[in-house]
C-alpha positions as CSV (number, residue, x, y, z in Angstrom):
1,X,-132.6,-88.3,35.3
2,X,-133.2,-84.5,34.8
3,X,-130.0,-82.5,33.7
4,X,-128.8,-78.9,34.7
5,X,-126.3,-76.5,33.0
6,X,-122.9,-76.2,35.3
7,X,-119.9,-73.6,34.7
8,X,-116.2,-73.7,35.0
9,X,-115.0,-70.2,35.7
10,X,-111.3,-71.2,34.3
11,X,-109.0,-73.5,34.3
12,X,-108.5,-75.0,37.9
13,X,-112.2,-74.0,38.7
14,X,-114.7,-75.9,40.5
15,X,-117.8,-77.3,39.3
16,X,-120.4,-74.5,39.6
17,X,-124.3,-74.1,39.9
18,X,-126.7,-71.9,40.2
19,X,-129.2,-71.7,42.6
20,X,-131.3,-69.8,45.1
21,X,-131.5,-68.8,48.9
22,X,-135.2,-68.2,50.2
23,X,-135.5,-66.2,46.5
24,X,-132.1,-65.1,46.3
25,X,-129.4,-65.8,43.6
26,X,-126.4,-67.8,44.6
27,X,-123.4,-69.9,42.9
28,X,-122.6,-72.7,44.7
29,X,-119.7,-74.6,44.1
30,X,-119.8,-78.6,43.4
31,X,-117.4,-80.3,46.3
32,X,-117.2,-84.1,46.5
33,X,-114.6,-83.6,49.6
34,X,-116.6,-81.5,51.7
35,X,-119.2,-83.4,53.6
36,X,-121.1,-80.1,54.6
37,X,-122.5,-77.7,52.1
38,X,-121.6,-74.5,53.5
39,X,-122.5,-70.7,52.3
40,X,-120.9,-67.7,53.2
41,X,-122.5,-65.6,55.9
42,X,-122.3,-62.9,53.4
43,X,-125.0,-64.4,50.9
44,X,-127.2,-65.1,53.6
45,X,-127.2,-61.8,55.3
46,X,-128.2,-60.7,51.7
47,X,-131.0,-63.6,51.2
48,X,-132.9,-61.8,54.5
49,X,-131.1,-63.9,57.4
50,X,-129.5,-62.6,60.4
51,X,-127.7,-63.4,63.2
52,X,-130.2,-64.4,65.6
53,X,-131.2,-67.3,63.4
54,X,-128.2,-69.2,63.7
55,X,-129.4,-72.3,65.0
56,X,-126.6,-73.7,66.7
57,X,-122.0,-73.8,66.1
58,X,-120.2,-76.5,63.9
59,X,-116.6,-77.0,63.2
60,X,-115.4,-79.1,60.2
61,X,-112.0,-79.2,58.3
62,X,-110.9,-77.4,55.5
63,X,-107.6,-77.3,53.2
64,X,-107.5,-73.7,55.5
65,X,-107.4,-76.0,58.7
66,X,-110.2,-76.5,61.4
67,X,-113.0,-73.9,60.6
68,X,-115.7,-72.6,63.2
69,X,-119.1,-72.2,61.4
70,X,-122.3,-71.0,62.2
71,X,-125.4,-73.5,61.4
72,X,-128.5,-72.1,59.2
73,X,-131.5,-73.6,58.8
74,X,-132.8,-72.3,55.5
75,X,-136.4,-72.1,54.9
76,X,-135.6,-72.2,51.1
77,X,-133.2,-73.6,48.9
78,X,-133.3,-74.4,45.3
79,X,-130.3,-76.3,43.3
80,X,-130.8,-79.0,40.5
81,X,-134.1,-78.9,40.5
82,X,-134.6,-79.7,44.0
83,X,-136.4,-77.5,45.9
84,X,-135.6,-78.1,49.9
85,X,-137.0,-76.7,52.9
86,X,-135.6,-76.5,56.4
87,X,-132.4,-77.8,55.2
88,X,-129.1,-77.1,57.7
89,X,-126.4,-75.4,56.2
90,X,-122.9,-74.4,57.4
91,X,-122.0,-70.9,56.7
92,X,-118.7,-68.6,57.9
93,X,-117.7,-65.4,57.2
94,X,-115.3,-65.9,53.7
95,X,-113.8,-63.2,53.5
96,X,-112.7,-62.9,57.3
97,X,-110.6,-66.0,56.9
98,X,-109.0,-64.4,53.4
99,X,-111.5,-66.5,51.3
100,X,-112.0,-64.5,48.3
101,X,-113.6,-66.6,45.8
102,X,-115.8,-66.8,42.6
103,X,-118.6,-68.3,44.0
104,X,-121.1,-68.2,46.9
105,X,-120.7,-71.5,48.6
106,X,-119.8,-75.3,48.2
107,X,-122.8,-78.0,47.6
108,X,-120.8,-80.9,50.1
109,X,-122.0,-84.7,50.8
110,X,-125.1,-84.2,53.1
111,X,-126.6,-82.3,50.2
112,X,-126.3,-85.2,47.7
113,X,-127.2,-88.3,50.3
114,X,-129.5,-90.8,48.8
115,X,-129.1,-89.0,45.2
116,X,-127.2,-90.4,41.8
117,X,-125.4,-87.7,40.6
118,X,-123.6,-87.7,36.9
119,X,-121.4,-85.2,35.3
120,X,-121.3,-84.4,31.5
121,X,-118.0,-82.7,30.9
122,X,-118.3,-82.2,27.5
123,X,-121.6,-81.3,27.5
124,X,-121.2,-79.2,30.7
125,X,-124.3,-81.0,32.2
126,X,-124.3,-82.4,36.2
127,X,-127.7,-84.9,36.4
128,X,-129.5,-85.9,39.0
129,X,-132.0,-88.4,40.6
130,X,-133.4,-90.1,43.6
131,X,-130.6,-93.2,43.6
132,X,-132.7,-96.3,45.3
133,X,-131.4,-97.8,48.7
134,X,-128.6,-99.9,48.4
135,X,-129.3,-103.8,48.8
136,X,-128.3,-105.3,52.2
């Protein structure tokens, strides 16, 4: 089980990584209740994406109510040590639904199926491995 460095930015902060868009520095945020990960449209207009490569509409629910999000399909994304390709993502426009906030996006469920993840709070370490199917 390989271990990476996490951060919390204050008291009532989130769990929160870094990692990288097709190249491009983002901090994701580390949330067990959200079963998408989702980046703001923002970051991804920086990493080199554009409109015209939204792949298709979502809608999933938020502590903001019932949000309408734009699916992504990244060519590259890096986070604990994984390095993914052509992985979906969810991703709105933050700041247009007065979402200021310290990081870049939120690591949800679909991002952690069929993985074993552990978190170190003292040591301020989240690991992670390939977690082997469940016995039926």
């Amino acid at each position: 089980m390989k271990s990476y460095p996490f951060r919390l930015l204050g008291d009532d902060s989130l769990v929160v990584v870094d990692g990288l868009v097709d190249g491009r520095d983002v901090r994701l945020a580390i949330d067990t209740g959200a079963s998408h990960t989702v980046v703001d449209l923002t970051a991804l207009l920086i990493a080199g994406y554009s409109l015209s490569d939204i792949k298709g509409a979502t809608q999933f629910e938020t502590a903001q109510g019932i949000m309408d999000a734009h699916v992504f399909q990244l060519k590259k994304f890096e986070v604990l040590g994984m390095q993914l390709t052509n992985f979906d993502i969810s991703s709105y426009d933050f700041l247009a639904y007065g979402l200021v906030t310290e990081f870049d996006g939120m690591l949800g469920l679909d991002f952690f199926k069929g993985k074993k993840v552990c978190f170190d709070f003292g040591k301020s370490l989240v690991s992670i491995e390939d977690s082997p199917p469940a016995n039926s």
